[in-house]
N, C-alpha and C positions, 0 to 999 in steps of 0.2 A: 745566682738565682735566676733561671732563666724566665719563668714566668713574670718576673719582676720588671722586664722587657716592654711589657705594654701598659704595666701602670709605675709613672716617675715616682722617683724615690726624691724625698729630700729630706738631709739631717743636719740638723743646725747645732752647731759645738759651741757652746759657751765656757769660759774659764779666763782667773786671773792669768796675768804675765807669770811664763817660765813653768803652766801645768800641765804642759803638754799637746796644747790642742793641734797644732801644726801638724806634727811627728806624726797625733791618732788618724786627724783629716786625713792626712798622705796616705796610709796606711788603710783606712777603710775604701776609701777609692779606688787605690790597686784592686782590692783582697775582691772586694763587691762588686768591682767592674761599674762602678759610677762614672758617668760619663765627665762632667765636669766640677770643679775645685774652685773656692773661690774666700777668697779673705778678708776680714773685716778691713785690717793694713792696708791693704792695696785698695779698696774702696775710700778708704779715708784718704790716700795723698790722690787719687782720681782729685776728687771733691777737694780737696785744699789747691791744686794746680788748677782746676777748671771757675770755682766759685771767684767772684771778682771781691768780695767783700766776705770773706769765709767767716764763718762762728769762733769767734775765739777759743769755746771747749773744742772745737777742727782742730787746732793748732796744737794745744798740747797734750801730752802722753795721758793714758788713760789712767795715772797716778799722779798725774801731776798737781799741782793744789790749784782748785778755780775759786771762784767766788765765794763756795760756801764756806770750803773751808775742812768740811768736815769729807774724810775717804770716799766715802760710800756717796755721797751726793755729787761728790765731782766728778766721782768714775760716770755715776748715772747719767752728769750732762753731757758726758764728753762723749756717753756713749747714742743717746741722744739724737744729737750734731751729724753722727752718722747714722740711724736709721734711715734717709730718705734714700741714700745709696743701696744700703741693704736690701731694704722693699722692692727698688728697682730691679736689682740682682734677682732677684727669687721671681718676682714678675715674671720678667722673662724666661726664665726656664719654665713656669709653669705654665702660661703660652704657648711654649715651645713644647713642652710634653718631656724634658730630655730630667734626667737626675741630677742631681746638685748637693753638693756638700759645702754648708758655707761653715767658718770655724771663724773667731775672733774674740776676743776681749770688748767689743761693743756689740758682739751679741747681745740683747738681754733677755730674757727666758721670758716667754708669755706663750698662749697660745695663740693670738691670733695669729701669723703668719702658718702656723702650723694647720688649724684651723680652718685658714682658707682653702690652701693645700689637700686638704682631706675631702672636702667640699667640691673641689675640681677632680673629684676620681683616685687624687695618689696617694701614694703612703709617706706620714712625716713622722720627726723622730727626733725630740729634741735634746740634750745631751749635757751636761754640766762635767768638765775635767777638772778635777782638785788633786790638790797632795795637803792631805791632811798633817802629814809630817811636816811641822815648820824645818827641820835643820833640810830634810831632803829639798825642800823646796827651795832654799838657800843656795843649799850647793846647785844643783839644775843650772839657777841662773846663774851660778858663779861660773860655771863650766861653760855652758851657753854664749856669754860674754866674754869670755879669760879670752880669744882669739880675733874679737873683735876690734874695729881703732874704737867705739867707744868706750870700748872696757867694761866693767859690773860695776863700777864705783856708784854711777848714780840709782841702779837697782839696789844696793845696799842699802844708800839713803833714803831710798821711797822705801823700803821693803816690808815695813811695817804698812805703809798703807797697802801694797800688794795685797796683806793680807786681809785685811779688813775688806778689800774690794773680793776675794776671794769669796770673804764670810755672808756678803751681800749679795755675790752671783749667787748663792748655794741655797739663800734665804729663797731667791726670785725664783729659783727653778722646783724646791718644793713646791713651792704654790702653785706651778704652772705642771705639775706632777713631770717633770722629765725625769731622765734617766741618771744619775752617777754614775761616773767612772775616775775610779781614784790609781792615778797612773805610778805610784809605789804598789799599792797595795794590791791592782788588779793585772796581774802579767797577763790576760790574753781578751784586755779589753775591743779587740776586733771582731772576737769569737762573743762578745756581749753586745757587741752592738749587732753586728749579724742577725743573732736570736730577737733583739729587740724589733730590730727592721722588720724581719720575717713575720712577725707575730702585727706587724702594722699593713705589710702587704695583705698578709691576710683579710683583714680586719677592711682591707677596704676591698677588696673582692667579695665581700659579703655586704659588704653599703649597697 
């Protein structure tokens, strides 16, 4: 999209572990010519290697059990723990003027970041990846892992909470009205986000 050149794009992917968000981020970035890529993952072990005294939800996986106890609250603190890296992230791009796609499982769907984004002249785009099919979701991560040294063993045993964190990202991102994109169901979710983008460039060309 060429006119999309002078006003930054930014899309922010939220979804549980194994729904895809990686694969679409990569994939929208090529397709849309987004300048830059950037990951919840790698903002987290920044922030665990750099903090002297890290947040203990820092440290463990965003299915891991914290305090509460309960899925959906521990995903939320774990995710938490990393927003001050995220903000930073999107910060600077949008200082910078350039486009950004951030993806992660400590995304959480709200609009402020989007919000500000809009307010600065660009167009944002915020994004929820599920697979509503519990077994496909199963296998993903089985596949995903089957090659790794940690293997899928301990995604198995969280995998019920996987999914409850799934059913909490999906709760946060109606409210914050983003977009769906259900990576069984939707074969040409690039071509949906595209459109949605488009319809946001616009939208701020007319701000």
């Amino acid at each position: 999209m060429a006119e999309g050149e002078s006003i930054p794009r930014l899309v922010l992917i939220s979804g549980a572990t194994g729904a895809g968000k990686t694969t679409l981020a990569k994939a929208v970035a090529h397709e849309m010519g987004l300048a830059r890529i950037a990951s919840s993952d790698t903002i987290r072990e920044v922030m665990r290697a750099t903090i002297p005294t890290p947040d203990p939800a820092l440290i463990r996986s965003s299915y891991g059990r914290g305090d509460v106890g309960d899925a959906s609250s521990d995903w939320e603190d774990a995710a938490e723990a990393v927003q001050p890296g995220i903000e930073a992230v999107v910060e600077r791009a949008r200082q910078q003027g350039v486009d950004l796609v951030l993806e992660g499982v400590h995304v959480i769907p709200s609009r402020r970041l989007l919000n500000a984004w809009e307010s600065a002249g660009g167009a944002a785009l915020g994004i929820v990846v599920k697979i509503e099919d519990e077994n496909t979701h199963r296998e993903r991560i089985e596949a995903r892992e089957a090659n790794t040294w940690r293997g899928a063993e301990r995604y198995r045993i969280g995998f019920e909470r996987i999914r409850s964190i799934q059913r909490a990202i999906e709760e946060r991102g109606s409210g914050a009205e983003w977009k769906v994109v259900d990576t069984r169901l939707h074969q040409d979710g690039v071509g949906m986000i595209r459109q949605w983008l488009n319809e946001a460039w616009y939208a701020a060309v007319r701000r």
